[in-house]
gemmi code that builds the backbone of each chain (N, CA, C; Angstrom):
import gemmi

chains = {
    "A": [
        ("UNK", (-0.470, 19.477, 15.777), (-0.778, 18.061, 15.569), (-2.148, 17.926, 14.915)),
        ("UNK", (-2.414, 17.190, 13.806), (-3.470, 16.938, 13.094), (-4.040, 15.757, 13.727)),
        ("UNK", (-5.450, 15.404, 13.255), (-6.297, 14.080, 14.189), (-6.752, 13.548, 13.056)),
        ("UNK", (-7.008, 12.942, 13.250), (-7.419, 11.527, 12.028), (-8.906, 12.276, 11.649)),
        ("UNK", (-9.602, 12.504, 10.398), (-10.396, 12.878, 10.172), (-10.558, 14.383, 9.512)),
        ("UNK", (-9.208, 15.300, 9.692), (-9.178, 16.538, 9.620), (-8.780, 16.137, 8.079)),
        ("UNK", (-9.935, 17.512, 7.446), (-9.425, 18.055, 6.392), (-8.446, 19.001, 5.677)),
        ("UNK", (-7.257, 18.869, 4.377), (-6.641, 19.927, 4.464), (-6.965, 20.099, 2.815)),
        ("UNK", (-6.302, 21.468, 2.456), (-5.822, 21.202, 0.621), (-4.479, 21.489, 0.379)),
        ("UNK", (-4.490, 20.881, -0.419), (-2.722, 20.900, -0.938), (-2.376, 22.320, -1.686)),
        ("UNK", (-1.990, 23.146, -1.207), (-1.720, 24.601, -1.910), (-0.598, 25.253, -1.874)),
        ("UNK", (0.639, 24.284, -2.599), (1.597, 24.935, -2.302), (2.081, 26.452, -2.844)),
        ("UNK", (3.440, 27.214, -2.555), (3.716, 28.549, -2.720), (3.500, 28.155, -4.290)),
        ("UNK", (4.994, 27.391, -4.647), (5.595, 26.673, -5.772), (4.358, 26.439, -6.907)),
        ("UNK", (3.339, 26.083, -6.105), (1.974, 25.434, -7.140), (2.356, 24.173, -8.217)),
        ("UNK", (3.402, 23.445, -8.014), (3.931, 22.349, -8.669), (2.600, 20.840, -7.345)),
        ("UNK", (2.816, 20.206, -8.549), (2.109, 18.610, -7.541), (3.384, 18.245, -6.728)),
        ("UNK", (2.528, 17.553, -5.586), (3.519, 16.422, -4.571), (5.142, 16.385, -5.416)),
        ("UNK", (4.810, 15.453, -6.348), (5.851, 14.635, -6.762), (7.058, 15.615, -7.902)),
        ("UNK", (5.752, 16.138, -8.452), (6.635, 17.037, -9.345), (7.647, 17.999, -8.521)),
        ("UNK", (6.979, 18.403, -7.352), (8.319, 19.173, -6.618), (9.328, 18.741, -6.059)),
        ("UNK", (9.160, 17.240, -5.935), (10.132, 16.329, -5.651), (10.848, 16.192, -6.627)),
        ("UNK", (10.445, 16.285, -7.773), (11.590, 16.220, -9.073), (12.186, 16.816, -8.973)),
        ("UNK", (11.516, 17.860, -8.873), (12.110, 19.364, -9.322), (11.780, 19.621, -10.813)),
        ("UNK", (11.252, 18.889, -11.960), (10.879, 19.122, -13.375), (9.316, 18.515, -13.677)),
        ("UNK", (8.960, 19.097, -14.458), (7.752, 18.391, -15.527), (7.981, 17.065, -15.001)),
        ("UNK", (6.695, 16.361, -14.409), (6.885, 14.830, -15.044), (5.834, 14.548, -16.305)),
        ("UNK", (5.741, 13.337, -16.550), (5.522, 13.118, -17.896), (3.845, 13.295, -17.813)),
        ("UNK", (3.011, 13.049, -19.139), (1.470, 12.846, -19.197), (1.060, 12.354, -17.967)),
        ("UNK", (1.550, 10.813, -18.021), (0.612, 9.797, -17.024), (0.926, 10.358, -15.739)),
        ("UNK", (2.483, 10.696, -15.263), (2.596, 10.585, -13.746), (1.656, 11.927, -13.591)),
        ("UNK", (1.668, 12.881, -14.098), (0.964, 14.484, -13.597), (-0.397, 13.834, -13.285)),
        ("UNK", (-1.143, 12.879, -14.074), (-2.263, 12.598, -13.524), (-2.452, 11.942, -12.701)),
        ("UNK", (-1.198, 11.440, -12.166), (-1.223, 10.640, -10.469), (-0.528, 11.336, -9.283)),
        ("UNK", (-0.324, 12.117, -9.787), (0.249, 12.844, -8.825), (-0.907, 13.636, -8.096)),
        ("UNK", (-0.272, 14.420, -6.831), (-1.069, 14.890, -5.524), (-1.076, 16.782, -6.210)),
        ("UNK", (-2.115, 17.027, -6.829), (-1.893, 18.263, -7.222), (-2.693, 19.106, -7.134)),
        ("UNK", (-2.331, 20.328, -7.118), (-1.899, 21.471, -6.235), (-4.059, 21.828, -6.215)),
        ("UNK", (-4.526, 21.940, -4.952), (-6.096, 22.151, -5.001), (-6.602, 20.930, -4.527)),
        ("UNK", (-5.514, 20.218, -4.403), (-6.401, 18.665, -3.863), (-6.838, 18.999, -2.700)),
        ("UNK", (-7.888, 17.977, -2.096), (-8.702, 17.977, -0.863), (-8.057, 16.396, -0.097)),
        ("UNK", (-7.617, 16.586, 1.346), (-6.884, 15.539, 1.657), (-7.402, 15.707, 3.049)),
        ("UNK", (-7.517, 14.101, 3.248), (-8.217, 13.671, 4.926), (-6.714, 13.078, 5.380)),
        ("UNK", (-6.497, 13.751, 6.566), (-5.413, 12.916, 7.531), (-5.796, 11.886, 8.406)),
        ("UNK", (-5.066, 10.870, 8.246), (-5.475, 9.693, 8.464), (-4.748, 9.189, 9.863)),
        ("UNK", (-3.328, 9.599, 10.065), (-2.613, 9.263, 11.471), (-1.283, 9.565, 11.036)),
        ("UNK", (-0.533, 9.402, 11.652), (0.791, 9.948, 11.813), (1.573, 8.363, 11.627)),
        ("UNK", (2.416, 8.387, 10.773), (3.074, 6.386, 10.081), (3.859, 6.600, 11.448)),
        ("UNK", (3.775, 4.937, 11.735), (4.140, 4.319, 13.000), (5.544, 4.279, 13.187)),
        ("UNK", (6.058, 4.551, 12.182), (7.741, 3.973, 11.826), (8.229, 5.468, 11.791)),
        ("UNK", (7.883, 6.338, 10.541), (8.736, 7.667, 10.331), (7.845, 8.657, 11.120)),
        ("UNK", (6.855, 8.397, 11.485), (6.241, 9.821, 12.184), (5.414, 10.479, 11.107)),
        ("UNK", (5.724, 10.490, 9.535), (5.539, 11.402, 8.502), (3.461, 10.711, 8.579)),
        ("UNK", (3.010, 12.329, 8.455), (1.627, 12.349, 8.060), (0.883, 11.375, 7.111)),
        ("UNK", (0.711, 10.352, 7.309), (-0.662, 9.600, 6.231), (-1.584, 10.358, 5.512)),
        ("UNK", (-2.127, 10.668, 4.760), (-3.222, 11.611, 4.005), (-4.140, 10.967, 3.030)),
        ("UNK", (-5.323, 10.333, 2.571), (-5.959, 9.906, 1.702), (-6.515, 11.200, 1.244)),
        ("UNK", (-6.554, 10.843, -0.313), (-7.218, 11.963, -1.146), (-7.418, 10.582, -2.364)),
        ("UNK", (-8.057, 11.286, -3.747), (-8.613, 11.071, -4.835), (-7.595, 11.395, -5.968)),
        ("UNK", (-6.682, 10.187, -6.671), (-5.970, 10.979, -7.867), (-7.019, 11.460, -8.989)),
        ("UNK", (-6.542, 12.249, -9.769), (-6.872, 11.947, -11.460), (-7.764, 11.454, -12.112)),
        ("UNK", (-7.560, 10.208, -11.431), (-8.390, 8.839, -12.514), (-9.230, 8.501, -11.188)),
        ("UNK", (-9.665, 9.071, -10.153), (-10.609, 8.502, -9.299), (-9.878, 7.492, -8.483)),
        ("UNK", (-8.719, 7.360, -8.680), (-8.453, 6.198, -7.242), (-8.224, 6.911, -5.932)),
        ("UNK", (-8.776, 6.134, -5.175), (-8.406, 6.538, -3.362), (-6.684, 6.362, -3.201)),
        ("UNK", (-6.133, 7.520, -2.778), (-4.490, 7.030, -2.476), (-4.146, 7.379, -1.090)),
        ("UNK", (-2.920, 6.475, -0.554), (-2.745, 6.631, 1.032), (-1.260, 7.258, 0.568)),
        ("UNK", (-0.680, 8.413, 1.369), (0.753, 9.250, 0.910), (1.148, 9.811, 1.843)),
        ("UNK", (2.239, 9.470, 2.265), (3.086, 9.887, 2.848), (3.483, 11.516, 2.887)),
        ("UNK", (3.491, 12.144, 3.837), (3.938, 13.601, 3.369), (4.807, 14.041, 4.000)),
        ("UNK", (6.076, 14.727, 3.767), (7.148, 15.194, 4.325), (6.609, 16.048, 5.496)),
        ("UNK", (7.233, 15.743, 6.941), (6.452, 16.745, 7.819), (6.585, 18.152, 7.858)),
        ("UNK", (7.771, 18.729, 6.975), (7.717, 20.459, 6.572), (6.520, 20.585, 5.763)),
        ("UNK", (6.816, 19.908, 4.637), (5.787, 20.560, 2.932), (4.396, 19.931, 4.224)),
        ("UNK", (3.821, 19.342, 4.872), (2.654, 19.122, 5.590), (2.203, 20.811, 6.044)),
        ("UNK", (3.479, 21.358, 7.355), (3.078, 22.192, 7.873), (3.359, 23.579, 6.980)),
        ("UNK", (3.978, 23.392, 5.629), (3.657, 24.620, 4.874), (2.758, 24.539, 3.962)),
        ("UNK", (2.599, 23.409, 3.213), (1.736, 23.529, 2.095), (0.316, 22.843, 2.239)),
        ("UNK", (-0.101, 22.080, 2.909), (-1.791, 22.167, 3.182), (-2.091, 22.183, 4.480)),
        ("UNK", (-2.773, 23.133, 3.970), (-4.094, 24.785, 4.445), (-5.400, 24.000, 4.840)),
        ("UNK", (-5.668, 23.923, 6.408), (-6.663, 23.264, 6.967), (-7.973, 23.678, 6.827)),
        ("UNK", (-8.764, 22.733, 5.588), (-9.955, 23.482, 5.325), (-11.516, 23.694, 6.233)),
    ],
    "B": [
        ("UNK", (13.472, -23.494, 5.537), (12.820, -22.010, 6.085), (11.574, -22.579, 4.706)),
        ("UNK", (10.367, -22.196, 5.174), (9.287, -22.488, 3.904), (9.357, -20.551, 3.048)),
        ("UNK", (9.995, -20.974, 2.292), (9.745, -19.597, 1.772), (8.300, -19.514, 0.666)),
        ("UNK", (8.572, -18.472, 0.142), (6.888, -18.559, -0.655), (6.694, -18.191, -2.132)),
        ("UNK", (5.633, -18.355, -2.877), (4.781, -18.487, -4.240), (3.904, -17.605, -4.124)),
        ("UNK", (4.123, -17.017, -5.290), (2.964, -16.401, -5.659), (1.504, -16.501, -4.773)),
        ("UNK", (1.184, -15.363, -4.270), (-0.426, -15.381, -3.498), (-0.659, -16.525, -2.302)),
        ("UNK", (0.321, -16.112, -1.668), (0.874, -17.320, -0.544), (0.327, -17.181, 0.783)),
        ("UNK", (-0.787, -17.446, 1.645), (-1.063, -17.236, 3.412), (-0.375, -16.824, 3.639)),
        ("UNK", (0.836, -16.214, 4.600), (1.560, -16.243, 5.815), (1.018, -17.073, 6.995)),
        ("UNK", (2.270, -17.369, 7.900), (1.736, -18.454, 8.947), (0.585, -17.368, 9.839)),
        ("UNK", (0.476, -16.546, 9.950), (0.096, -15.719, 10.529), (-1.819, -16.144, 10.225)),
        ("UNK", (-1.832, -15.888, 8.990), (-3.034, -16.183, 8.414), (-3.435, -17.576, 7.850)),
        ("UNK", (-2.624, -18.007, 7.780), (-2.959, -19.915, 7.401), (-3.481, -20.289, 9.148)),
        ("UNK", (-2.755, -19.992, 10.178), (-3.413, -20.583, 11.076), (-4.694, -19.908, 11.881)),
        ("UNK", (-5.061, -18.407, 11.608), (-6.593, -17.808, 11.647), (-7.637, -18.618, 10.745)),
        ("UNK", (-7.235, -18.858, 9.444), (-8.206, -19.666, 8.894), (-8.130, -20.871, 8.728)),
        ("UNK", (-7.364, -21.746, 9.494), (-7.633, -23.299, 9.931), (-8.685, -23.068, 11.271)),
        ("UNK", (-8.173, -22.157, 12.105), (-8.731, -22.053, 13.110), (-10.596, -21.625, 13.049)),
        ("UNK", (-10.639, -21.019, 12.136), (-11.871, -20.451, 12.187), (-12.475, -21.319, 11.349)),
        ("UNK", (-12.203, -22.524, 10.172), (-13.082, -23.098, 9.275), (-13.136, -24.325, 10.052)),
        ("UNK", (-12.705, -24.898, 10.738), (-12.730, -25.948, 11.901), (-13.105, -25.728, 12.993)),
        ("UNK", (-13.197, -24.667, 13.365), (-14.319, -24.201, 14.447), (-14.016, -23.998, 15.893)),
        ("UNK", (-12.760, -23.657, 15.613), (-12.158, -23.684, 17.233), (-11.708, -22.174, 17.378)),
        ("UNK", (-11.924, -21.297, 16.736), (-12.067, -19.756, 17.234), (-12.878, -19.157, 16.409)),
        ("UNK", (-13.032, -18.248, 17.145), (-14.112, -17.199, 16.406), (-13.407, -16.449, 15.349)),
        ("UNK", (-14.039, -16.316, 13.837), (-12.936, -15.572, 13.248), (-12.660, -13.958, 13.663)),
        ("UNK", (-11.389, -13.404, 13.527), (-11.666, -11.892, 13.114), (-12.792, -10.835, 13.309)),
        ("UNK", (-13.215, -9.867, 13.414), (-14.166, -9.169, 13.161), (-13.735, -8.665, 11.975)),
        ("UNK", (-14.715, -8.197, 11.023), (-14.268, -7.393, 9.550), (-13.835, -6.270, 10.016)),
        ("UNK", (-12.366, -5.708, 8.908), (-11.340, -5.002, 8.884), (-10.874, -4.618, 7.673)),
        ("UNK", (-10.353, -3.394, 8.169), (-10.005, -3.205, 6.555), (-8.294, -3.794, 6.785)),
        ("UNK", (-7.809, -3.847, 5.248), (-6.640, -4.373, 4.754), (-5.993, -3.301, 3.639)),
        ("UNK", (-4.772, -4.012, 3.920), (-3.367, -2.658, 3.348), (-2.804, -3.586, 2.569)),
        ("UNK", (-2.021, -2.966, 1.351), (-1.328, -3.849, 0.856), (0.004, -2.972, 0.886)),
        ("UNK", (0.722, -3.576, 1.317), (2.461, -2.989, 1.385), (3.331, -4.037, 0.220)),
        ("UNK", (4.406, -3.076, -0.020), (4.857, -3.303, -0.894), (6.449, -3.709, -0.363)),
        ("UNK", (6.925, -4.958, -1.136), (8.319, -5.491, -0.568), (9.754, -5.252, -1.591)),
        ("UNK", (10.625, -5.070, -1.015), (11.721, -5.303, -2.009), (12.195, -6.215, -1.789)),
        ("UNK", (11.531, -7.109, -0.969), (12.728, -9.057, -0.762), (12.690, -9.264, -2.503)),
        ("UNK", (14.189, -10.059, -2.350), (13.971, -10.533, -3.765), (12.935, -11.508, -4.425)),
        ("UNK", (12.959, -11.972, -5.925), (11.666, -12.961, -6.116), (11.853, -14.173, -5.791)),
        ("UNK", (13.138, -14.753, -5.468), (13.276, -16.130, -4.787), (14.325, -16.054, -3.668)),
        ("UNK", (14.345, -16.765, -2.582), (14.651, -17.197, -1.479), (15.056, -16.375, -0.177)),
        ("UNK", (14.613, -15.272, -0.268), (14.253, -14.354, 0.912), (13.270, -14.529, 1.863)),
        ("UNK", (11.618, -14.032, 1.338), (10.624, -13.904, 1.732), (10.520, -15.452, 2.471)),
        ("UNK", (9.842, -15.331, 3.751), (9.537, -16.512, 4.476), (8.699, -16.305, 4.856)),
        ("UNK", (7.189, -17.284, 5.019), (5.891, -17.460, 5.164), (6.102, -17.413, 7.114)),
        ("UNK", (6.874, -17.582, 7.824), (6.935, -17.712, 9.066), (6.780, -16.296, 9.633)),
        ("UNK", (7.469, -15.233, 8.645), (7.336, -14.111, 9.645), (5.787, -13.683, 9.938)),
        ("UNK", (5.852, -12.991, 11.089), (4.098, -13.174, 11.369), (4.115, -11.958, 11.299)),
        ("UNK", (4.644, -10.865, 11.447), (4.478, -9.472, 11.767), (5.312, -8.773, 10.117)),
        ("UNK", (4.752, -7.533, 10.083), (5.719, -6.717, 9.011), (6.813, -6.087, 9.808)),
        ("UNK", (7.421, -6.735, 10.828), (8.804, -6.509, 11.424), (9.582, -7.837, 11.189)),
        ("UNK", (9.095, -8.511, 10.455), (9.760, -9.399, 10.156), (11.286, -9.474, 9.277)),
        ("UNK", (12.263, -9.923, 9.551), (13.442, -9.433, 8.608), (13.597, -10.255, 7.473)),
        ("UNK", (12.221, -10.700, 7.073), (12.611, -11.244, 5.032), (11.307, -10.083, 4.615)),
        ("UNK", (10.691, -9.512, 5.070), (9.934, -8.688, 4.795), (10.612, -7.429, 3.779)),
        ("UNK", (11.024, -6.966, 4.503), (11.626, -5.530, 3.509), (11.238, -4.297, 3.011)),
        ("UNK", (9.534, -3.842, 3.732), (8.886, -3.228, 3.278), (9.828, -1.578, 2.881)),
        ("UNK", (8.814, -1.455, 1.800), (9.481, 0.168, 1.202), (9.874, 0.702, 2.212)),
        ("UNK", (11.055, 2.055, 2.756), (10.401, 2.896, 3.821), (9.312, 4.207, 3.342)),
        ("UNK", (8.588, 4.633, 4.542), (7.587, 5.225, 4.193), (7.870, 6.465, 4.702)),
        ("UNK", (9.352, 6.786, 4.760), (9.644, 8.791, 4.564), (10.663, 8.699, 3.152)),
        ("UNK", (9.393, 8.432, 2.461), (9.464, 8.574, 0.471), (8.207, 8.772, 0.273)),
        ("UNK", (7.337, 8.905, 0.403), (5.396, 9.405, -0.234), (5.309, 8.276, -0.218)),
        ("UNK", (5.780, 7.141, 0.296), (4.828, 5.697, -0.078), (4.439, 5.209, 0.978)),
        ("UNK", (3.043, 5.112, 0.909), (2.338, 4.176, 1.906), (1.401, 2.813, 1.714)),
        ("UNK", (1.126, 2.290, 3.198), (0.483, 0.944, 2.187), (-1.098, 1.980, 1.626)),
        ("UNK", (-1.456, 1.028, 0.629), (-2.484, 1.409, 0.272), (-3.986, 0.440, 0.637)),
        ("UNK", (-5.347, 0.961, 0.570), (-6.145, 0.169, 0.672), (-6.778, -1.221, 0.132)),
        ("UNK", (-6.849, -2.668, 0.514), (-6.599, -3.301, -0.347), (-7.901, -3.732, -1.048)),
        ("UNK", (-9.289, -3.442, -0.288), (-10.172, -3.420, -0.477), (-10.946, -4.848, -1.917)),
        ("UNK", (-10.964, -6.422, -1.244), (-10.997, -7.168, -1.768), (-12.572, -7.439, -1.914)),
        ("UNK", (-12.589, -8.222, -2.561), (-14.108, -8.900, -2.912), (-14.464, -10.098, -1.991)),
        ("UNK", (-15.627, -10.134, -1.513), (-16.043, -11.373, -0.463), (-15.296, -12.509, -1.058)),
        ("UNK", (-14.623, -13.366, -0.741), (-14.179, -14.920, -1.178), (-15.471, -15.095, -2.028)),
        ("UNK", (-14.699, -15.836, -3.263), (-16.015, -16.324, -4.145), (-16.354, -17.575, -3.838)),
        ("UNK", (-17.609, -17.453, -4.199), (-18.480, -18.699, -4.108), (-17.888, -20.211, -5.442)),
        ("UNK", (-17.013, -20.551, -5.096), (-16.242, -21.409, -6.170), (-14.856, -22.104, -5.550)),
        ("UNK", (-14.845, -23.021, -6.365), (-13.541, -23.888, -5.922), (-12.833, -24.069, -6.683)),
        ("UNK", (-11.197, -23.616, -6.949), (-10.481, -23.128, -5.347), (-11.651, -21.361, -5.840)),
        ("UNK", (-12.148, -21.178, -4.160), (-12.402, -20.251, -3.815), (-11.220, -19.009, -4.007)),
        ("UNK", (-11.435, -17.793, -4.664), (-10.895, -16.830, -4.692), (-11.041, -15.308, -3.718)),
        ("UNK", (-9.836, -14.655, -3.842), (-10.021, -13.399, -3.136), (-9.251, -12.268, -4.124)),
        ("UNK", (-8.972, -11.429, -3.978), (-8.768, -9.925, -5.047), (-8.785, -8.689, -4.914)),
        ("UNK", (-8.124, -7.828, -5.389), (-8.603, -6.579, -5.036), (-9.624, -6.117, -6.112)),
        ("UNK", (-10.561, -4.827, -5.911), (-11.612, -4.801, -6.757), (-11.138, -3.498, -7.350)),
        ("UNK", (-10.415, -3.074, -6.958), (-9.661, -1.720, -7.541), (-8.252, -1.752, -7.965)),
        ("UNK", (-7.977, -0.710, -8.942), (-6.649, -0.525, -8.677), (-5.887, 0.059, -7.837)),
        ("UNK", (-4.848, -0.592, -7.633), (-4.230, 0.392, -6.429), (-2.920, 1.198, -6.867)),
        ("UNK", (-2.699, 2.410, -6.025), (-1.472, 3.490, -6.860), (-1.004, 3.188, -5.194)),
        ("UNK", (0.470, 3.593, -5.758), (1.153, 4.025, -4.511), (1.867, 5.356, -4.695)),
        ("UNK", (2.247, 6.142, -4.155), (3.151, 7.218, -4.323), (2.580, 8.555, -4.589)),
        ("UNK", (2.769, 9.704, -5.251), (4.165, 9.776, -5.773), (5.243, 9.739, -4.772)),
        ("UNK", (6.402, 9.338, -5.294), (7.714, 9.102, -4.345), (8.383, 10.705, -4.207)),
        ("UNK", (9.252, 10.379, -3.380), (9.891, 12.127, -3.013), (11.065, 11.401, -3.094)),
        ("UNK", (11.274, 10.644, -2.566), (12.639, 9.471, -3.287), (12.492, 8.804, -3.392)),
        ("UNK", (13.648, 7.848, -4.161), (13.719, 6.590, -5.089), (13.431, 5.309, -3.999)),
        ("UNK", (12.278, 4.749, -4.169), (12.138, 3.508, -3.053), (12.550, 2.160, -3.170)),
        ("UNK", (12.994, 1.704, -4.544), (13.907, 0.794, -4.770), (13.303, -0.151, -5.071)),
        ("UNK", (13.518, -1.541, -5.659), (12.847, -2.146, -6.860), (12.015, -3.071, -5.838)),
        ("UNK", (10.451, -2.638, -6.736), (9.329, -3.800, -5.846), (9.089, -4.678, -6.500)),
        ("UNK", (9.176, -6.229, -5.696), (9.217, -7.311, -6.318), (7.975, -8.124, -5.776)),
        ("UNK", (7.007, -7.818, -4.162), (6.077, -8.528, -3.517), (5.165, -7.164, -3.071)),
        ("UNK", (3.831, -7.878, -3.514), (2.873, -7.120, -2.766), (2.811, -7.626, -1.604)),
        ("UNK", (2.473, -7.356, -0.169), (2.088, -7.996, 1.467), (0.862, -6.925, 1.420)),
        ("UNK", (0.284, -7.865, 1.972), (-1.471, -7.621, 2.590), (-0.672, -7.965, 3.654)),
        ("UNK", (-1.447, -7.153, 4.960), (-1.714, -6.690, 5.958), (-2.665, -6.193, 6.929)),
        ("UNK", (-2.586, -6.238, 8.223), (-4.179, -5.504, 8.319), (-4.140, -3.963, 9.131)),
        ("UNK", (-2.831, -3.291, 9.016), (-2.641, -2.028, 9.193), (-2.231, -1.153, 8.372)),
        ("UNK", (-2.951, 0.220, 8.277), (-1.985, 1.014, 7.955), (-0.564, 1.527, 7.639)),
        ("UNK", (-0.483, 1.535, 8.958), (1.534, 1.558, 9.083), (1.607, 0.891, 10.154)),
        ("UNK", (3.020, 1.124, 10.856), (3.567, 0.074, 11.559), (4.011, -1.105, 11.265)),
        ("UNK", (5.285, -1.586, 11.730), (5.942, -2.707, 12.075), (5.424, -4.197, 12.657)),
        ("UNK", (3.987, -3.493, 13.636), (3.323, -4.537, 14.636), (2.458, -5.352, 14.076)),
        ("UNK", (2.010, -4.670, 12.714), (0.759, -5.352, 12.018), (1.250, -6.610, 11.517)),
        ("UNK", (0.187, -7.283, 11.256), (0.232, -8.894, 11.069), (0.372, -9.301, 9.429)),
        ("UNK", (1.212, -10.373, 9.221), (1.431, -10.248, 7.320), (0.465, -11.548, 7.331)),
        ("UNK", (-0.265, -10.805, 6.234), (-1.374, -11.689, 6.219), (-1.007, -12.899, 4.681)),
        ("UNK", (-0.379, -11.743, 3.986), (-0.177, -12.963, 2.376), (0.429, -12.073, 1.664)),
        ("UNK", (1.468, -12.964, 0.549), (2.417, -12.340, -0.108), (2.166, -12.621, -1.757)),
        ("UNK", (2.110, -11.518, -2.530), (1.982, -11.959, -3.701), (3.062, -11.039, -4.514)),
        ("UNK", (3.291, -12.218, -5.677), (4.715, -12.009, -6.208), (3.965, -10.708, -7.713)),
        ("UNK", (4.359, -10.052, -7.567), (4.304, -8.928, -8.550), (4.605, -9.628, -10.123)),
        ("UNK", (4.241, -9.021, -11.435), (3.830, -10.076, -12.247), (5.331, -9.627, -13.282)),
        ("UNK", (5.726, -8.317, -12.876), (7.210, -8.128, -13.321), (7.740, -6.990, -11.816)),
        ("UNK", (8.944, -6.843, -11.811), (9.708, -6.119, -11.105), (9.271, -4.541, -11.664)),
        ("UNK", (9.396, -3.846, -10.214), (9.322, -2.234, -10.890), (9.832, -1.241, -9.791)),
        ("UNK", (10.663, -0.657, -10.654), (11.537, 0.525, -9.642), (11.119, 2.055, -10.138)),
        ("UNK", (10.234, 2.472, -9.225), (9.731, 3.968, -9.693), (10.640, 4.360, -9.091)),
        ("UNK", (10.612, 5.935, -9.983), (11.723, 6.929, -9.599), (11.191, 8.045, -9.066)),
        ("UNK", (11.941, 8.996, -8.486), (11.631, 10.155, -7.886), (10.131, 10.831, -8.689)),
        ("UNK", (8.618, 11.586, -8.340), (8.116, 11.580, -9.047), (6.888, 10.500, -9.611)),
        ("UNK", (6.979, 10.017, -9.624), (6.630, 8.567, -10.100), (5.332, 8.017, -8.967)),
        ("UNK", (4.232, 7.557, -9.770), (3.587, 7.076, -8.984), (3.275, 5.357, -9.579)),
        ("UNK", (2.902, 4.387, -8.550), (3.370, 3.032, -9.205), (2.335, 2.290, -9.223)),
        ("UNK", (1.327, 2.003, -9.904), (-0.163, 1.128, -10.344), (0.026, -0.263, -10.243)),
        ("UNK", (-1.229, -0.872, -9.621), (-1.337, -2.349, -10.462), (-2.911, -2.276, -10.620)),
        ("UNK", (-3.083, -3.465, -11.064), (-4.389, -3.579, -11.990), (-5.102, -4.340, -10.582)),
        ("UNK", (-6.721, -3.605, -11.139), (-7.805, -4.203, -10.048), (-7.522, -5.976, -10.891)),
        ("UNK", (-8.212, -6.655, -10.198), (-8.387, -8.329, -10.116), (-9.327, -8.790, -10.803)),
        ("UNK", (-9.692, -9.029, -11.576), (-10.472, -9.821, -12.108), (-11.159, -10.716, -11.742)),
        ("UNK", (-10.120, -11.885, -11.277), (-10.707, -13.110, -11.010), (-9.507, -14.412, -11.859)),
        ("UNK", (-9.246, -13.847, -12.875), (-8.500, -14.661, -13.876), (-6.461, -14.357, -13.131)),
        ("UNK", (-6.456, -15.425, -13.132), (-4.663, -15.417, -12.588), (-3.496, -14.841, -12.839)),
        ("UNK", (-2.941, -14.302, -12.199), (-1.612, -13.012, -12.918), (-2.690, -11.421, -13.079)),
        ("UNK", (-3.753, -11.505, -12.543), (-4.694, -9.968, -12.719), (-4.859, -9.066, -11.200)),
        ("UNK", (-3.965, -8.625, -11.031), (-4.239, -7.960, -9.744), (-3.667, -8.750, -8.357)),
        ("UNK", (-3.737, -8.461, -6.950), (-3.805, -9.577, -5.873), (-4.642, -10.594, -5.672)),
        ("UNK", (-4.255, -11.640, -6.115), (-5.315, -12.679, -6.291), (-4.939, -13.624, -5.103)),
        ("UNK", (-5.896, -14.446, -4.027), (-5.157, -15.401, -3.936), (-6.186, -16.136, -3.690)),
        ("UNK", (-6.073, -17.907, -3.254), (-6.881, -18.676, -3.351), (-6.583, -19.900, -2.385)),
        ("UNK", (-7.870, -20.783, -2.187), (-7.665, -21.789, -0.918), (-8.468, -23.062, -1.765)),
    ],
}
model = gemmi.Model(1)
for chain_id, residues in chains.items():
    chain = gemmi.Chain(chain_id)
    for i, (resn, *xyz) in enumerate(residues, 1):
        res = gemmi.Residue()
        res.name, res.seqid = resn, gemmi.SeqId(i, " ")
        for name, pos in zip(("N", "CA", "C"), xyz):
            atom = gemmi.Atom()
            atom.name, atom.element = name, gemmi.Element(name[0])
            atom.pos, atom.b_iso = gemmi.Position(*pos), 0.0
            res.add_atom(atom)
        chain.add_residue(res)
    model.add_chain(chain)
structure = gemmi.Structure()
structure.add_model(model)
structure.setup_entities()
């Protein structure tokens, strides 16, 4: 169980972003730069009230703060508590 | 049923700020705010009565897809009449892990997640947008000028 405040990074095996592994393909210019990718630094924020699935704020691309949902497997395989 | 317009209170929040500019409660303490995202359609769903985001004209995304609310992080009410409010950033949601289905209302809120949190105001998105798997979904920080971001006004 993670606590609100803990740091992780996103490092998956795959090394694809969040979303792109959700594709499963390339996404385009813009989305790769919004996407959650692979080296990011991510604060857990609480566990969503409804699905259980991990909250995480991190920094896209372009500098925005984002709040994301994370599948609770890819959580406990792919970010590495820094 | 009073349904709603563009950058609309909820009863929830129309009666905190009657209450607090007339002087019969103390307002709020400062908080931060979420903006969740709705799929009610753009006319005659959404109803200003529901007080909670368990409300059933609500509709929020579900959030085992990468989408959560995001921070809504507004500007003090301006000093002007009608007084304004806004976000000062842009806000992203996603990327999705699945398809979350077409968003038609932003909802401010004053939680994170959960069902229990209070709907504070509904604003009608300036076109419809259905991101797909992948996909992460923007709107524009606020300006100040109308149709620019979450705007709303008293």
């Amino acid at each position: 169980m993670a606590n609100s405040g803990d740091k992780f990074t996103y490092q998956p095996i795959h090394g694809a972003g969040y979303g792109e592994a959700a594709l499963g393909q390339e996404l385009t210019a813009e989305m790769t730069e919004l996407d959650l990718r692979p080296g990011t630094e991510v604060t857990f924020l609480e566990y969503d009230a409804d699905s259980d699935w991990p909250l995480v704020e991190w920094v896209d691309g372009v500098g925005i703060d984002r709040i994301t949902t994370i599948d609770p497997a890819a959580f406990n395989s792919d970010f590495i508590p820094v | 049923m009073p349904l709603l317009s563009a950058g609309q209170l909820m009863q929830y929040a129309q009666r905190q700020a009657l209450n607090a500019v007339f002087l019969k409660t103390q307002s709020p303490a400062a908080a931060a705010t979420y903006m969740a995202i709705s799929t009610s359609a753009v006319t005659g769903v959404l109803n200003s009565t529901d007080l909670t985001m368990a409300g059933t004209s609500i509709n929020e995304y579900a959030t085992a897809s990468g989408y959560a609310r995001q921070s809504y992080g507004p500007v003090a009410a301006t000093a002007a009449s009608p007084s304004l409010i806004y976000n000062t950033s842009q806000l992203t949601w996603g990327p999705f892990t699945s398809a979350p289905g077409t968003a038609n209302w932003g909802i401010c809120t004053d939680g994170a997640s959960g069902t229990g949190t209070n709907a504070i105001a509904a604003f009608l998105l300036a076109s419809p947008r259905t991101p797909s798997i992948g996909d992460s979904l923007q709107a524009a920080a606020g300006t100040g000028s109308a149709g620019i971001g979450f705007l709303a006004q008293v």
